[in-house]
C-alpha positions as CSV (number, residue, x, y, z in Angstrom):
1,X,3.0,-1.1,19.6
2,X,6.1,-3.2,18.6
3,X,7.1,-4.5,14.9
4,X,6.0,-7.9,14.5
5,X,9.4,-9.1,12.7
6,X,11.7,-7.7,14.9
7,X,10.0,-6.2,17.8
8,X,11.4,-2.9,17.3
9,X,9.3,0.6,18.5
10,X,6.7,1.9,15.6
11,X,6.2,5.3,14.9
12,X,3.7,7.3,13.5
13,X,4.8,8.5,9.9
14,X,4.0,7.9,6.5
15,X,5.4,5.3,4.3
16,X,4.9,4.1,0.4
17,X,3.2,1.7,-1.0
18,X,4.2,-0.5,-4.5
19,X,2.0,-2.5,-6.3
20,X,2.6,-4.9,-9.3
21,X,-0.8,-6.1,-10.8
22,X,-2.3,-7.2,-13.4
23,X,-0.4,-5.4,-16.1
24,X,0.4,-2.3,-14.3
25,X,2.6,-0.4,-11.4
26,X,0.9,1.2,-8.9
27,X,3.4,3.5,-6.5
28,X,1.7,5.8,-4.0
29,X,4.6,8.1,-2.2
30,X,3.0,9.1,1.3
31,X,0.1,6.6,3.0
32,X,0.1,7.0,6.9
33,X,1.6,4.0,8.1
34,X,2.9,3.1,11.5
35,X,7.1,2.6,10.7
36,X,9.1,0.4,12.6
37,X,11.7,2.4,13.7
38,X,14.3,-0.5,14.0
39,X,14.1,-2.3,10.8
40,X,11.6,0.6,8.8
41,X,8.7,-2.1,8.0
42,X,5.6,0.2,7.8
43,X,1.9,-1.0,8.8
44,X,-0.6,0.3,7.4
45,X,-3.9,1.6,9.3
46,X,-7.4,-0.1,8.1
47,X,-8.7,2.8,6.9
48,X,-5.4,3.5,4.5
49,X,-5.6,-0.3,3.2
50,X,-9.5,0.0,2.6
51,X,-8.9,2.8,0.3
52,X,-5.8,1.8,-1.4
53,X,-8.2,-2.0,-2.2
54,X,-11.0,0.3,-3.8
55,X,-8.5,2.1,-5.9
56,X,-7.1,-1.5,-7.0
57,X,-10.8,-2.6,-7.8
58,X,-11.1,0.5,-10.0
59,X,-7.7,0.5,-12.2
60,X,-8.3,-2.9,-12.8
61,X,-11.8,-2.4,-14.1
62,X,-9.8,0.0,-16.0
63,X,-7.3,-1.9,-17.7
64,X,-10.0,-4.3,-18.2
65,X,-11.6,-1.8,-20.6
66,X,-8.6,-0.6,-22.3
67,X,-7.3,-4.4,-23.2
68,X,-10.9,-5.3,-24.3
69,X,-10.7,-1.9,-26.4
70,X,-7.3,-3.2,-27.6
C-alpha cells in the first residue's frame, strides 16, 4: 500500500487522532493506523474510524445535555 499524497511505503503502527467539535477537543494518543513512512500521514482502518464516529455521536449527545442543563 503506498500514501496517497506522496506515494511513500505505509507501515503498520499506531497514530493519533485530534478532533475540534462542537465545543470540545477530542485527542486520542494511540489508534492503529497505517503511517506513511515518507511523509508520516496515518490512515486509519474502518473498524478504528467506525468507533472513533460512535464516540463523537456520544460526546456530543453529551455536551448537548450539559449546555441545555446550563
Amino acid at each position: 500500500m503506498n500514501c496517497m499524497y506522496c506515494n511513500g511505503i505505509m507501515k503498520k503502527k499506531k497514530a493519533p487522532f485530534h478532533v475540534d467539535r462542537k465545543g470540545y477537543h477530542l485527542t486520542l494518543d494511540d489508534i492503529p493506523a497505517w503511517v506513511c513512512t515518507q511523509c508520516g500521514e496515518p490512515y486509519f482502518e474502518e473498524t478504528a474510524v467506525e468507533s472513533i464516529q460512535e464516540m463523537l455521536i456520544s460526546i456530543d449527545r453529551q455536551t448537548e445535555m450539559i449546555a441545555q442543563v446550563a
